[in-house]
C-alpha positions as CSV (number, residue, x, y, z in Angstrom):
1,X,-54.0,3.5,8.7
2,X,-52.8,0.2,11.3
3,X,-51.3,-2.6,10.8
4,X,-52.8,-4.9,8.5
5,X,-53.1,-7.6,11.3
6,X,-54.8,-5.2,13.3
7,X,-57.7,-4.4,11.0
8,X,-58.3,-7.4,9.1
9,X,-59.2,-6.1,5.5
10,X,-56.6,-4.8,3.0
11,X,-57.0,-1.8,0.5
12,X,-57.0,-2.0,-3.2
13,X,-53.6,-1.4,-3.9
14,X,-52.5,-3.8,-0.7
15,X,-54.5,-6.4,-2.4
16,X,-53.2,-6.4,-5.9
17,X,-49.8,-6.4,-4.1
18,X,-50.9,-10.2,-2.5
19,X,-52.3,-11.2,-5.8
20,X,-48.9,-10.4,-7.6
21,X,-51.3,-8.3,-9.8
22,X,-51.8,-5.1,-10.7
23,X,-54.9,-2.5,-8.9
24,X,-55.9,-2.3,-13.0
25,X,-55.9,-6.2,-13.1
26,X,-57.7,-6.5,-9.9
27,X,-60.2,-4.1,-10.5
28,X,-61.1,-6.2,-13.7
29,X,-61.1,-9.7,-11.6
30,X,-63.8,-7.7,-9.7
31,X,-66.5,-7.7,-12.7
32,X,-65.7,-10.9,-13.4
33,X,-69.0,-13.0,-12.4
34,X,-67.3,-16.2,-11.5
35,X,-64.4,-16.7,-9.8
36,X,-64.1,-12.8,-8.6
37,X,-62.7,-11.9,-5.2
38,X,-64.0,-11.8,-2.1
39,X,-64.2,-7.4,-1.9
40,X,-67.4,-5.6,-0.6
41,X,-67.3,-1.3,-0.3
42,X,-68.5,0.5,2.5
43,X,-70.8,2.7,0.3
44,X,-72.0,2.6,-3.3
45,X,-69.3,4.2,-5.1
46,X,-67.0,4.0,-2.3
47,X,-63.6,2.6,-2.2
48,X,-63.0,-1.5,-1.9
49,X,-62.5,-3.3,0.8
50,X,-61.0,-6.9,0.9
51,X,-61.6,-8.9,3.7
52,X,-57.8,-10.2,5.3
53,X,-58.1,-14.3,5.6
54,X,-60.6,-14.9,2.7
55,X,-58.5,-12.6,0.2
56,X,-55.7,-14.4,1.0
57,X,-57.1,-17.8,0.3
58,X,-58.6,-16.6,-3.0
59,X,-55.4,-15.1,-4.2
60,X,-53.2,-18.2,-3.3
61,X,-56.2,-20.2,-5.2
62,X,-55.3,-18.2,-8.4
63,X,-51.7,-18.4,-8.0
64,X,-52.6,-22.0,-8.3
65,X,-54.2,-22.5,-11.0
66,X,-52.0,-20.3,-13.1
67,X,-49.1,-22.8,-12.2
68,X,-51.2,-25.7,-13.5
């Protein structure tokens, strides 16, 4: 699997875990048409991907505006 540093994208369940979220609650974020993260999947019907930096930055961005 590597490091996550090493391949720049996180899984599913890596991603709900940087989102303080659960993979349920992310995968309805994802439908969501504004304000949905940044995910793209390799095939249709394959599974998610979430690119690294630009996850990151959207997830602190929520964490933010639920302290508000």
């Amino acid at each position: 699997m590597g490091n996550i540093a090493e391949r720049n994208w996180l899984y599913i369940k890596e991603a709900a875990a940087v989102a303080g979220v659960s993979r349920k609650t992310l995968t309805q974020y994802m439908k969501l048409r504004k304000g949905k993260p940044p995910s793209y999947r390799l095939v249709p019907g394959g599974r998610w991907r979430f690119p690294l930096d630009e996850f990151t930055a959207w997830a602190h961005g929520q964490k933010d505006k639920q302290n508000v």
